[in-house]
C-alpha positions, 0 to 999 in steps of 0.5 A, a space after each residue: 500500500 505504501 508502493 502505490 501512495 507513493 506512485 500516486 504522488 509521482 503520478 501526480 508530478 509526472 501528469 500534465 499541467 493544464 494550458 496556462 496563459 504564457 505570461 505564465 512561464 514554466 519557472 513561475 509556476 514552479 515557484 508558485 507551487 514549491 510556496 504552496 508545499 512550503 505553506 503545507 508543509 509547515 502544517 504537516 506532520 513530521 516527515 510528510 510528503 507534501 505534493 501540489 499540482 496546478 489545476 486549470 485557470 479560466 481559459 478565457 483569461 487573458 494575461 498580457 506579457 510579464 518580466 516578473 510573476 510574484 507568487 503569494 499566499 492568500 489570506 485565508 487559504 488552507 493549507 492543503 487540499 483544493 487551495 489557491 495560490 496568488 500570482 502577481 505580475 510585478 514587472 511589465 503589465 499589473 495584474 494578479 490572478 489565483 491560480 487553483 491547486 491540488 495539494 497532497 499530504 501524505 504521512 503515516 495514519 491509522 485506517 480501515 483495514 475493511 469497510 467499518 459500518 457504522 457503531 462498530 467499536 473500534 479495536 486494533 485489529 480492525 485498523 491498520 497503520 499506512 501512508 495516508 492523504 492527510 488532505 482528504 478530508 475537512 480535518 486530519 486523522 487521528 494518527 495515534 492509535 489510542 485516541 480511536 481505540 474503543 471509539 464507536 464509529 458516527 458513520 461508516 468507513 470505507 477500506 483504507 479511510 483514515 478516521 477522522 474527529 467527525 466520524 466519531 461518536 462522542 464520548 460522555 464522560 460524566 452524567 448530571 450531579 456527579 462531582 467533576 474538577 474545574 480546570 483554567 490555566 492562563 498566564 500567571 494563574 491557575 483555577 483548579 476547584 470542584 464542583 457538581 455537574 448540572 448537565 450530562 458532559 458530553 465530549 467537547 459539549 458546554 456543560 454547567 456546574 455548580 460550584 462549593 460556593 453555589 455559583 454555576 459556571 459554564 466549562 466544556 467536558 474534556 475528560 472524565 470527571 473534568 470541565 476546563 474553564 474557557 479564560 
C-alpha cells in the first residue's frame, strides 16, 4: 500500500499541467507551487510528503506579457487540499490572478483495514497503520492509535479511510450531579476547584456546574470527571 501512495504522488508530478496563459512561464509556476508545499508543509506532520499540482485557470483569461510573476499566499487559504495560490505580475503589465491547486499530504495514519459500518467499536485489529492523504478530508486523522481505540464509529468507513474527529461518536464522560474538577490555566494563574455537574458532559459539549460556593459556571467536558474553564 505504501508502493502505490507513493506512485500516486509521482503520478501526480509526472501528469500534465493544464494550458496556462504564457505570461505564465514554466519557472513561475514552479515557484508558485514549491510556496504552496512550503505553506503545507509547515502544517504537516513530521516527515510528510507534501505534493501540489496546478489545476486549470479560466481559459478565457487573458494575461498580457510579464518580466516578473510574484507568487503569494492568500489570506485565508488552507493549507492543503483544493487551495489557491496568488500570482502577481510585478514587472511589465499589473495584474494578479489565483491560480487553483491540488495539494497532497501524505504521512503515516491509522485506517480501515475493511469497510467499518457504522457503531462498530473500534479495536486494533480492525485498523491498520499506512501512508495516508492527510488532505482528504475537512480535518486530519487521528494518527495515534489510542485516541480511536474503543471509539464507536458516527458513520461508516470505507477500506483504507483514515478516521477522522467527525466520524466519531462522542464520548460522555460524566452524567448530571456527579462531582467533576474545574480546570483554567492562563498566564500567571491557575483555577483548579470542584464542583457538581448540572448537565450530562458530553465530549467537547458546554456543560454547567455548580460550584462549593453555589455559583454555576459554564466549562466544556474534556475528560472524565473534568470541565476546563474557557479564560
Amino acid at each position: 500500500m505504501l508502493v502505490a501512495l507513493a506512485s500516486n504522488a509521482a503520478a501526480l508530478r509526472a501528469q500534465v499541467p493544464p494550458a496556462l496563459p504564457a505570461a505564465i512561464t514554466p519557472a513561475a509556476l514552479a515557484e508558485a507551487l514549491a510556496l504552496a508545499e512550503r505553506a503545507a508543509a509547515a502544517r504537516a506532520p513530521a516527515a510528510a510528503r507534501v505534493v501540489a499540482r496546478p489545476l486549470a485557470l479560466d481559459p478565457r483569461l487573458h494575461l498580457a506579457p510579464c518580466t516578473r510573476v510574484q507568487p503569494h499566499l492568500p489570506a485565508g487559504a488552507p493549507p492543503w487540499g483544493r487551495t489557491r495560490v496568488g500570482l502577481r505580475c510585478t514587472e511589465g503589465a499589473r495584474w494578479n490572478v489565483y491560480l487553483p491547486l491540488e495539494v497532497q499530504v501524505l504521512a503515516p495514519a491509522w485506517r480501515a483495514r475493511t469497510a467499518l459500518p457504522a457503531g462498530t467499536r473500534l479495536s486494533q485489529d480492525l485498523l491498520e497503520r499506512a501512508e495516508t492523504d492527510w488532505s482528504a478530508g475537512a480535518t486530519p486523522p487521528l494518527a495515534e492509535l489510542p485516541a480511536l481505540l474503543d471509539r464507536v464509529l458516527a458513520r461508516p468507513l470505507a477500506a483504507g479511510q483514515a478516521p477522522r474527529a467527525g466520524d466519531l461518536q462522542a464520548r460522555q464522560w460524566f452524567t448530571s450531579g456527579e462531582r467533576v474538577r474545574l480546570v483554567a490555566r492562563g498566564a500567571g494563574f491557575a483555577v483548579d476547584a470542584e464542583g457538581q455537574a448540572l448537565n450530562a458532559g458530553i465530549e467537547g459539549q458546554p456543560v454547567r456546574v455548580r460550584t462549593e460556593s453555589g455559583r454555576v459556571v459554564v466549562g466544556r467536558a474534556a475528560g472524565p470527571a473534568r470541565v476546563e474553564l474557557a479564560l
